[in-house]
Each structure stands twice: as C-alpha cells, then as structure tokens.
C-alpha positions as CSV (number, residue, x, y, z in Angstrom):
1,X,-89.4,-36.8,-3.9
2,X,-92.3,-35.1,-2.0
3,X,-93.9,-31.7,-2.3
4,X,-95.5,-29.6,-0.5
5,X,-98.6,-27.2,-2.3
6,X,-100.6,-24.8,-0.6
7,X,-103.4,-24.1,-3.8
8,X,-104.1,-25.6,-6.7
9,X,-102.4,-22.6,-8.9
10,X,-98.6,-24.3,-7.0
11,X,-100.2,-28.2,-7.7
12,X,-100.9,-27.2,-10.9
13,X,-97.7,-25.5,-11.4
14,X,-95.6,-28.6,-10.3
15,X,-97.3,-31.0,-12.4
16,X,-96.4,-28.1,-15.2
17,X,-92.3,-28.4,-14.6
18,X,-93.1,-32.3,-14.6
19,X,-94.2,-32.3,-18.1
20,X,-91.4,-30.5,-19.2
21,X,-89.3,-33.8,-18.4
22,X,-92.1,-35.8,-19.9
23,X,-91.0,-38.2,-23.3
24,X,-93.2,-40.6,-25.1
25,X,-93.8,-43.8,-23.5
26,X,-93.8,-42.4,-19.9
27,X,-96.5,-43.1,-17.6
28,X,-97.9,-41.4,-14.5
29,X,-100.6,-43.0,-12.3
30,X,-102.2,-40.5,-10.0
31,X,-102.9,-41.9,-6.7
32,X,-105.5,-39.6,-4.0
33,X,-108.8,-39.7,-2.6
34,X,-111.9,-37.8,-3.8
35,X,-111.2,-34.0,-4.3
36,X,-107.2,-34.0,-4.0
37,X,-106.4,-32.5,-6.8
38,X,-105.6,-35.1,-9.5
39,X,-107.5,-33.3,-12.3
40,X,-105.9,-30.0,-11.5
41,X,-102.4,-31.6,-11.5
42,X,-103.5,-33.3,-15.1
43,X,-104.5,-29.9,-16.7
44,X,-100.8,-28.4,-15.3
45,X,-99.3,-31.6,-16.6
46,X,-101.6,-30.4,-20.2
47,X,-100.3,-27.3,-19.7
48,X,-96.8,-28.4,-19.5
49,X,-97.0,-30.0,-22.8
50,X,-98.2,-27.3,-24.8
51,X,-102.1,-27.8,-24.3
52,X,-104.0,-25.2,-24.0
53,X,-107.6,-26.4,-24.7
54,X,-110.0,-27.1,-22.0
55,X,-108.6,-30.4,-20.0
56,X,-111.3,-32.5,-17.8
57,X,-111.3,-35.7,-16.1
58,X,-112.8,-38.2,-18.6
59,X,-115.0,-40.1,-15.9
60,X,-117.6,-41.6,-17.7
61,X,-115.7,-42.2,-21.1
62,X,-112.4,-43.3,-19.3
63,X,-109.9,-41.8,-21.9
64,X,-109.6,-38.2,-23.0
65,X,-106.3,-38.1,-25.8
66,X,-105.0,-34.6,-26.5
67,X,-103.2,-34.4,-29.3
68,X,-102.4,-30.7,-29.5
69,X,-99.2,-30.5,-27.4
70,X,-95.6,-31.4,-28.2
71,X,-96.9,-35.2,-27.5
72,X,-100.1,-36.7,-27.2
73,X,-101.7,-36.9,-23.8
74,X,-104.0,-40.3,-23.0
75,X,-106.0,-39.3,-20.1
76,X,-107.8,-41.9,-18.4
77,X,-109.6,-41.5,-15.1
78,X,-110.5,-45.3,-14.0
79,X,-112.7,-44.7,-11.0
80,X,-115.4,-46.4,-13.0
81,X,-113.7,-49.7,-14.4
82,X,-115.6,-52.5,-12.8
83,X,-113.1,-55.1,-13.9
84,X,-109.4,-54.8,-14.9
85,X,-110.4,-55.8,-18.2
86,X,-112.2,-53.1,-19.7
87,X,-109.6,-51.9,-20.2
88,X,-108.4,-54.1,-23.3
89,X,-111.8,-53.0,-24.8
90,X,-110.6,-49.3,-24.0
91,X,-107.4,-50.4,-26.3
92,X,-104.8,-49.5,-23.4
93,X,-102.2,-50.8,-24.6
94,X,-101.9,-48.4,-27.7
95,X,-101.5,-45.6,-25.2
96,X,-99.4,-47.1,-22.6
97,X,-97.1,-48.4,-25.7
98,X,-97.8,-45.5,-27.9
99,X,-96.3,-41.7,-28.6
100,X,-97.8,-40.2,-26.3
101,X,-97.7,-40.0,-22.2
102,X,-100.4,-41.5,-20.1
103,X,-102.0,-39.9,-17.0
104,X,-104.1,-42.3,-15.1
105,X,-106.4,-41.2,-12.2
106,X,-107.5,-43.6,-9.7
107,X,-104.5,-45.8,-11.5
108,X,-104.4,-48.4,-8.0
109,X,-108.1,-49.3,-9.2
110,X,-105.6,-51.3,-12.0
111,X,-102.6,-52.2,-11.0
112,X,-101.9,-55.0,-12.2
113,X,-101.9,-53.8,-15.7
114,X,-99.4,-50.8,-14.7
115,X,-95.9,-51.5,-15.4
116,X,-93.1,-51.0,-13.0
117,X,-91.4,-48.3,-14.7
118,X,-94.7,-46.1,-14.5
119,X,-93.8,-43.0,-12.2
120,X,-96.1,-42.9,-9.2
121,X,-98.1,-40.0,-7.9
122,X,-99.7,-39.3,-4.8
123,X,-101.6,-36.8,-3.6
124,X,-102.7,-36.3,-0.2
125,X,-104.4,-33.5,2.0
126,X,-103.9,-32.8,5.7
127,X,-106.6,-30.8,7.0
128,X,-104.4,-29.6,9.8
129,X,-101.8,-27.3,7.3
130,X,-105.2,-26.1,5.5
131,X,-108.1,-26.8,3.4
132,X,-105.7,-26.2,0.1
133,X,-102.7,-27.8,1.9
134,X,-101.4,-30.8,-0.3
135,X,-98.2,-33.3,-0.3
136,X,-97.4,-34.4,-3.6
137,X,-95.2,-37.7,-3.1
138,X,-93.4,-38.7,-7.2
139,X,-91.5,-42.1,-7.0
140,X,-90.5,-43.9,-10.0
141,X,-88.7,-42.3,-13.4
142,X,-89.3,-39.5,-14.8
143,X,-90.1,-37.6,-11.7
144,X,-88.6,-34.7,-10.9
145,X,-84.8,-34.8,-9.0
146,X,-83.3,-31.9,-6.7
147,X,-81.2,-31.2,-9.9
148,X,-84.1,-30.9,-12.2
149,X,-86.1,-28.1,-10.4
C-alpha cells in the first residue's frame, strides 16, 4: 500500500494505526534517506503500542527497547553498523526472535540478516508536493490493508 502524509503529526499518526495491528515477532525495517521521517514514524509506531515515554533514534547505541507498552519495542537505528556482524554482538536475534516488535532504521544497511517475512517501509519526500510532503510505501505482512483502515 502507499500513503500519502503532508506533516509529520499524519506520518506519525499512520505509523500509530500500524501498531495497532502490530503482534510479537513482527518486524518493520524502515527504509528513507536523511531527514524523512523514520524517527517520527517510530515514536507514532511507540505511541501505537501504548508508550508514552520519550522515544529517540538510538544512533550511537544501535538498540533502544521499550518495554512499557502492550509489547516490547526493539529499536535499532543501524546507520552506524560498519559490518553486518555487529550485530550478533548487539544480540539481534533475541529481538527479532523475541516478544516484542522490532523497528529498524536504515534496515537496507543489513539486509541480509532481515527475514522475508519483515514488513517493509519506505519513506520518501518529493520536494515538488512540499517540504512536509511524504509517500509512505508498506509491503510485506502486517501492513496495513484497505480493510484495516
């Protein structure tokens, strides 16, 4: 499905509804350039599952977990993985096989440790519709569905 936001308040309200379909297990890689929005769309998902503490990407310590909401949330922002495998010292695999949900920013940056059944989503800006313009493209389960909205 795409989307269409026109401020962060609707990006963040979107990734909001989306949590409310989240279960444990799930994963949701966030795809987007510099400044798009994928932090604002990981406090909405926060929101969404019942956090309401302060939610920021975890750049320089790579995974936040929130543990507050109806689920844990394992937010990891990867822009600073060198290698793939930093991420086995991170202890991925509890999160991406645990209770909770994973957001990962920057997730392309490690592909080859996502698995298929992540959902994908990307977040892109055209200047042209405005500075806060944004289409929101979710493939993959556990994305939102004309029938879920």
């Amino acid at each position: 499905m795409i989307y269409e936001t026109n401020s962060s308040r609707e990006t963040y309200e979107l990734a909001k509804t989306l949590a409310g379909r989240a279960k444990p297990g799930d994963i949701y890689t966030l795809i987007g350039d510099l400044g798009v929005g994928k932090t604002v769309f990981t406090q909405g998902f926060a929101a969404g599952l019942g956090i309401d503490g302060p939610v920021n990407s975890p750049t320089f310590t790579i995974l936040q977990i929130y543990e507050q909401g109806r689920m844990p949330l394992y937010h990891f922002d990867v822009y600073r993985i060198g290698d793939v495998e930093e991420m086995d010292e991170i202890g991925y695999e509890d999160c991406f096989y645990g209770d909770g949900v994973c957001i990962i920013e920057w997730a392309d940056l490690i592909e080859e440790i996502i698995p298929a059944e992540a959902c994908r989503v990307t977040i892109e800006k055209d200047l042209q519709k405005g500075m806060d313009f944004r289409q929101i493209r979710i493939e993959g389960p556990s994305g939102l569905t004309d029938d879920s909205e």
